[in-house]
C-alpha positions as CSV (number, residue, x, y, z in Angstrom):
1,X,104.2,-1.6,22.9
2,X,101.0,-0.2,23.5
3,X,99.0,-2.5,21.7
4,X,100.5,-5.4,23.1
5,X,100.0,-4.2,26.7
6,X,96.2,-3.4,25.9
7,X,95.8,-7.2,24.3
8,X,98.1,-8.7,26.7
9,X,97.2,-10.7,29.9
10,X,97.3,-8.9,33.2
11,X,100.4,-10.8,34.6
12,X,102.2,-10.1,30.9
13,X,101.3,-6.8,31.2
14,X,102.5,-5.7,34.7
15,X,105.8,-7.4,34.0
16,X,106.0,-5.6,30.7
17,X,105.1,-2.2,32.3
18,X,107.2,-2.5,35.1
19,X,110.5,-3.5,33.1
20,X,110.1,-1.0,31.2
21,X,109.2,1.5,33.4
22,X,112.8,0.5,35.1
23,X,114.6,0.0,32.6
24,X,113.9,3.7,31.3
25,X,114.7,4.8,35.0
26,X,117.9,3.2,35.1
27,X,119.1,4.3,31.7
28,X,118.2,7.7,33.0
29,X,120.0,7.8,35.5
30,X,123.0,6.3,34.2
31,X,123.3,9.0,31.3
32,X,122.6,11.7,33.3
33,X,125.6,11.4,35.2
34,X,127.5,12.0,32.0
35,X,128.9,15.6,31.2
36,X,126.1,17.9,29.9
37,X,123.4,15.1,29.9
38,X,121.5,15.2,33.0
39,X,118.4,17.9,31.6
40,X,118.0,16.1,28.7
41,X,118.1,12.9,30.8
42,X,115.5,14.1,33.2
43,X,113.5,15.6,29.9
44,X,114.1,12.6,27.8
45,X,113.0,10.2,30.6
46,X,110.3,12.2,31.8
47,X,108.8,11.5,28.3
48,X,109.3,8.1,27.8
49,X,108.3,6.6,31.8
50,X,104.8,9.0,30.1
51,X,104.6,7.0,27.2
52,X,103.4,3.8,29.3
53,X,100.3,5.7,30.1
54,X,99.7,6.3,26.4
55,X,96.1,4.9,25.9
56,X,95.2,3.7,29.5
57,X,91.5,5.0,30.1
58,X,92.0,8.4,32.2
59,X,90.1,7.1,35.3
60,X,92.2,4.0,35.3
61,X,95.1,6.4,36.0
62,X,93.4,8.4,38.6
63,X,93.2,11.3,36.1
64,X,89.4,12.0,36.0
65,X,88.5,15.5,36.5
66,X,85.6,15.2,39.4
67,X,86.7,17.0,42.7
68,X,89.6,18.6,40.6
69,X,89.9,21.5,43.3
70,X,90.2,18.7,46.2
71,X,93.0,17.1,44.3
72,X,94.9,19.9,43.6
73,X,94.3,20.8,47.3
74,X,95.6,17.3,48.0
75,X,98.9,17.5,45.9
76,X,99.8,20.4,47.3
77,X,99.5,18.7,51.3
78,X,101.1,15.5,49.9
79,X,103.9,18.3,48.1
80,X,104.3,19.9,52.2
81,X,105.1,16.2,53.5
82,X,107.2,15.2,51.3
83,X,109.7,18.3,52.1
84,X,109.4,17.5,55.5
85,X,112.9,16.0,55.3
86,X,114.2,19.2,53.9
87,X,112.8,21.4,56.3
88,X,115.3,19.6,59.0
89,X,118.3,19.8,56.9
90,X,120.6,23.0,58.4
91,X,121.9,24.0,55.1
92,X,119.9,26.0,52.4
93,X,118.3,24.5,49.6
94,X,119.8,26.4,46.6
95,X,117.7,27.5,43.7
96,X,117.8,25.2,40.5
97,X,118.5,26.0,37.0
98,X,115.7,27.1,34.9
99,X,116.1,24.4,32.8
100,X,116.8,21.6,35.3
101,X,113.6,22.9,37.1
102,X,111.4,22.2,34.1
103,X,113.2,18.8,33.9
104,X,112.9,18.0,37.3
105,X,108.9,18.6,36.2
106,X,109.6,16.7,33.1
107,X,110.4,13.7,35.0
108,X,108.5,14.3,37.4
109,X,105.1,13.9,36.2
110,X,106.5,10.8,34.0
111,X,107.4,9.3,37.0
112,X,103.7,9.5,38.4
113,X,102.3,8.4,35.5
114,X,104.1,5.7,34.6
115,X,104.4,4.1,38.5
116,X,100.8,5.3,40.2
117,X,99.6,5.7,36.8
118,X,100.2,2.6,34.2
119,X,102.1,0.5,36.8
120,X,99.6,0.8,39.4
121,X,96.4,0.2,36.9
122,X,98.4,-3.2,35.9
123,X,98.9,-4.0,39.4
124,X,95.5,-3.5,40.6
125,X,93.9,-5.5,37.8
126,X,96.3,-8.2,38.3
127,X,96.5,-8.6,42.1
128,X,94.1,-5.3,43.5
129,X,95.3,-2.5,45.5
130,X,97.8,-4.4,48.1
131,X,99.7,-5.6,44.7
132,X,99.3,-2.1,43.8
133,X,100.7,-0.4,46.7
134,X,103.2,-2.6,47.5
135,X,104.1,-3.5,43.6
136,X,104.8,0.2,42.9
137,X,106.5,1.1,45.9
138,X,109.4,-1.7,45.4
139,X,110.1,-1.0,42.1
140,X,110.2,2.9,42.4
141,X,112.3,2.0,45.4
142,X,114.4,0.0,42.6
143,X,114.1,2.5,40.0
144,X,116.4,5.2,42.4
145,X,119.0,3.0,43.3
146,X,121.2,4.4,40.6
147,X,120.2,8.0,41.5
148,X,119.9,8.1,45.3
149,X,122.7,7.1,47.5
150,X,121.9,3.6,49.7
151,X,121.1,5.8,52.7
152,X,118.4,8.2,51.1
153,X,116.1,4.6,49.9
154,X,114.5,4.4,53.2
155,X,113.0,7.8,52.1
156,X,112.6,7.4,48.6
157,X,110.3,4.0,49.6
158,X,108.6,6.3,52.2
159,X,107.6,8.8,49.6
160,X,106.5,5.7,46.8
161,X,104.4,4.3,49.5
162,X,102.7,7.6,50.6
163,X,102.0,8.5,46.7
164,X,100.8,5.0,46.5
165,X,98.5,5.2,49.5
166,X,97.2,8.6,48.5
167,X,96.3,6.8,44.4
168,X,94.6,3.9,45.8
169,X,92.7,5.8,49.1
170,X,91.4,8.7,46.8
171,X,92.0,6.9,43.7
172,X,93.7,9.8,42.1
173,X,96.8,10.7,40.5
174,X,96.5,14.7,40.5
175,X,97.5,14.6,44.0
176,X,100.6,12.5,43.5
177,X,102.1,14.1,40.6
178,X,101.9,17.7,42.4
179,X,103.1,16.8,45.5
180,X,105.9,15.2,43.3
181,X,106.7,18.0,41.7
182,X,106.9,20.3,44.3
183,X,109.4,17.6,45.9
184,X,111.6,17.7,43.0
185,X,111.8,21.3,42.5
186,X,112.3,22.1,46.6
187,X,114.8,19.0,46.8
């Protein structure tokens, strides 16, 4: 797959990153509802929405290391929005499982990478950043339709188009994939 996204056309290529990207999603979701399945769903999942990032230049993904300390600062703001909806919920947020906590990180970061990261790149070369933004945001809001109920999407689009804004207005992906993480884990 990856050499024929690297030779491929940008319009070939951003359909073949973002069908994948939800078909792995969806699949995901729809084993981890089965007995036993969902942290190897999440882990399994995690790894293979990462594998569409597998050899994208780093900037292209918003992973270059200048101002490092900025987007780390960044992630962690981004992270304090996106639990803004928790923080008006009456009931406690209970702790998660060891091992679902390092598969909500798991899936996670392959999440980032494979919508702001891969996704996004393909996007952007194909139609620039409003394609980008508004590409990625639709199909994440896609992607979680098996694995949100109908009334949590307005959020779930919320949170893909503020990740999305942050990638293309700092042209980062540090940023996105902590603040995502700390949402998964608190959520």
């Amino acid at each position: 797959m990856i050499s024929a996204l690297k030779s491929a056309h940008p319009a070939r290529r951003a359909v073949l990153v973002g069908s994948y990207v939800l078909l792995v999603e969806w699949s995901r979701a729809l084993i981890q509802n089965e007995p036993h399945m969902a942290v190897a769903a999440l882990v399994l999942g995690g790894a293979a929405l990462a594998l569409v990032a597998a050899g994208w230049p780093a900037e292209r993904l918003g992973l270059g290391t200048s101002r490092l300390g900025l987007r780390i600062l960044g992630g962690l703001a981004l992270g304090a929005v996106l639990l803004l909806p928790a923080a008006v919920r009456s009931a406690a947020v209970p702790m998660l499982p060891a091992g679902l906590a390092v598969a909500a990180v798991a899936v996670s970061i392959g999440e980032e990478l494979a919508f702001r990261g891969a996704l996004y790149a393909a996007l952007d070369e194909l139609g620039g950043a409003p394609l980008a933004i508004v590409g990625t945001t639709a199909l994440w809001t896609a992607a979680h339709t098996l694995s949100h109920p109908p009334e949590f999407l307005g959020a779930v689009a919320a949170a893909g188009l503020l990740l999305a804004l942050w990638r293309w207005a700092c042209r980062d992906l540090v940023g996105p994939v902590i603040g995502h993480v700390i949402a998964d884990l608190a959520l």
